[in-house]
C-alpha positions in Angstrom: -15.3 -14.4 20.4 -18.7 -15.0 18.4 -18.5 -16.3 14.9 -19.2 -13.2 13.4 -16.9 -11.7 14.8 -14.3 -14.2 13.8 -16.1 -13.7 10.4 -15.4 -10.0 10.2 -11.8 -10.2 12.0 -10.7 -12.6 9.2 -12.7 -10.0 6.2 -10.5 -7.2 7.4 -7.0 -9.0 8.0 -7.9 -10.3 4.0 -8.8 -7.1 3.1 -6.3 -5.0 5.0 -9.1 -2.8 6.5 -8.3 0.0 8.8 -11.5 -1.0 10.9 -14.1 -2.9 11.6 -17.1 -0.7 9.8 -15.1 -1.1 6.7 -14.7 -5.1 6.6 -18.4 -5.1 7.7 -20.1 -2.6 4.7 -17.4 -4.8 2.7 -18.8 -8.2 4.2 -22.5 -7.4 4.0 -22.1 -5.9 0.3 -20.7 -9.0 -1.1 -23.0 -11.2 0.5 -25.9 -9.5 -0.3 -24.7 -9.8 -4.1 -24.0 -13.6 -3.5 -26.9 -14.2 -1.9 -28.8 -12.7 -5.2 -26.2 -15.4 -7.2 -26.6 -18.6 -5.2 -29.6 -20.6 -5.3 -30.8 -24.6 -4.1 -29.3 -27.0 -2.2 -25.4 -24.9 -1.7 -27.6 -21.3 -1.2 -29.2 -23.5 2.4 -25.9 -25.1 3.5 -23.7 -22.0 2.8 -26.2 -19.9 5.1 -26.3 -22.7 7.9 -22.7 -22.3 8.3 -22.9 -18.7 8.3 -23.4 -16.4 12.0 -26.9 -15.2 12.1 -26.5 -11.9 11.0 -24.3 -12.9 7.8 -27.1 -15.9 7.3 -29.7 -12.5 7.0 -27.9 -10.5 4.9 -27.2 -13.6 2.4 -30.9 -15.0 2.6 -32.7 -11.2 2.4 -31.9 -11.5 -1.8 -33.9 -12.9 -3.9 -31.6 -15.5 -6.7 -32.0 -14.6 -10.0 -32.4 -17.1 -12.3 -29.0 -17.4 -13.4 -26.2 -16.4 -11.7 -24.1 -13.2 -13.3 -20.6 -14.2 -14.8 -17.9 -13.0 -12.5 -16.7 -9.4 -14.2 -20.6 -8.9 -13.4 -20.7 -10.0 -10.2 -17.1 -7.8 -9.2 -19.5 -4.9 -10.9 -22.5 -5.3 -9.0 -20.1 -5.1 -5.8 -18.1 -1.9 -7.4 -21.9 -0.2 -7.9 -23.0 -1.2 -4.2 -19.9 0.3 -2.2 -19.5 3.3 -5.0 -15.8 2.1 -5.9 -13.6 1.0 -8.9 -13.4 -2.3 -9.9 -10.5 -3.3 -8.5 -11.2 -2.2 -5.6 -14.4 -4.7 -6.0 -12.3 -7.4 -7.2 -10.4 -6.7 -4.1 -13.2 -6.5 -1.7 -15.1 -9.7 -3.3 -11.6 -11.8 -2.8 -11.7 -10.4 0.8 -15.1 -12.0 1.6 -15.0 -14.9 -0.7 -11.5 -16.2 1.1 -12.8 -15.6 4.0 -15.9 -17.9 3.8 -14.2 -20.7 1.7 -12.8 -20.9 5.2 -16.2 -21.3 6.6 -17.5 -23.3 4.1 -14.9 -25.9 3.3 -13.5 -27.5 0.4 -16.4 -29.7 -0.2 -19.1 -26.9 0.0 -16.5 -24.9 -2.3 -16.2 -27.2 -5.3 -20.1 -27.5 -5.1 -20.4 -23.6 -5.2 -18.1 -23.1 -7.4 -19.6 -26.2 -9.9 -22.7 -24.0 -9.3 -21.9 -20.7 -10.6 -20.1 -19.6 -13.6 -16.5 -20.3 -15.2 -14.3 -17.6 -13.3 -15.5 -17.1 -10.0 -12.5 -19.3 -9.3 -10.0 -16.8 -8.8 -12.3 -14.7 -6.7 -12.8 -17.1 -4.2 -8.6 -17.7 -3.7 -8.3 -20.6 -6.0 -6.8 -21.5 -9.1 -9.4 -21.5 -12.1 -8.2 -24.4 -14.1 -9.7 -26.0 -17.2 -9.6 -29.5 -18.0 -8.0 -30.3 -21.7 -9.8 -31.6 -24.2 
């Protein structure tokens, strides 16, 4: 089995998907977004460990500047697959699981350190705050 496929096989058993065509559009969507999010040094070794076609979709966007907060990020995903934002939320937990798996704790943290408080939950992990 290729690693895309194991990709989108993994997308649709998070996402409870009735097929394949539905994890993909889900899968591509939310990288797309990401790759729009992620810039530097975590942007090239997140795409490295992804399957070619993934690495495309996630290296076609342009970063902004900054990346969006995370309620921005679940709407940008709800406006590019025309659904509510729950569903989004659900969708962008599918894919953001799925390639924590890919990308390992180490590459995690550094993503996560990356981008804004609260992306967190949406990649499957607690979003703890240290005290002060």
């Amino acid at each position: 089995m290729t690693r895309h496929r194991l990709l989108l096989q993994q997308v649709r058993t998070l996402g409870r998907y009735s097929d394949d065509e539905e994890a993909q559009r889900v899968l591509d969507t939310v990288l797309a977004v990401l790759g729009s999010q992620l810039a530097g040094e975590e942007r090239c070794d997140l795409a490295a460990l992804l399957p070619e076609r993934d690495r495309a979709v996630l290296a076609s966007q342009i970063p902004l500047p900054e990346p969006a907060t995370a309620p921005a990020f679940v709407e940008a995903v709800a406006r590019a697959l025309h659904t509510s934002l729950a569903c989004a939320r659900w969708d962008t937990s599918a894919v953001l699981a799925a390639l924590t798996d890919v990308a390992g704790e180490e590459l995690t943290d550094r993503l996560l350190a990356r981008l804004p408080r609260g992306y967190a939950l949406l990649f499957g992990r607690a979003d703890l705050t240290v005290a002060a």
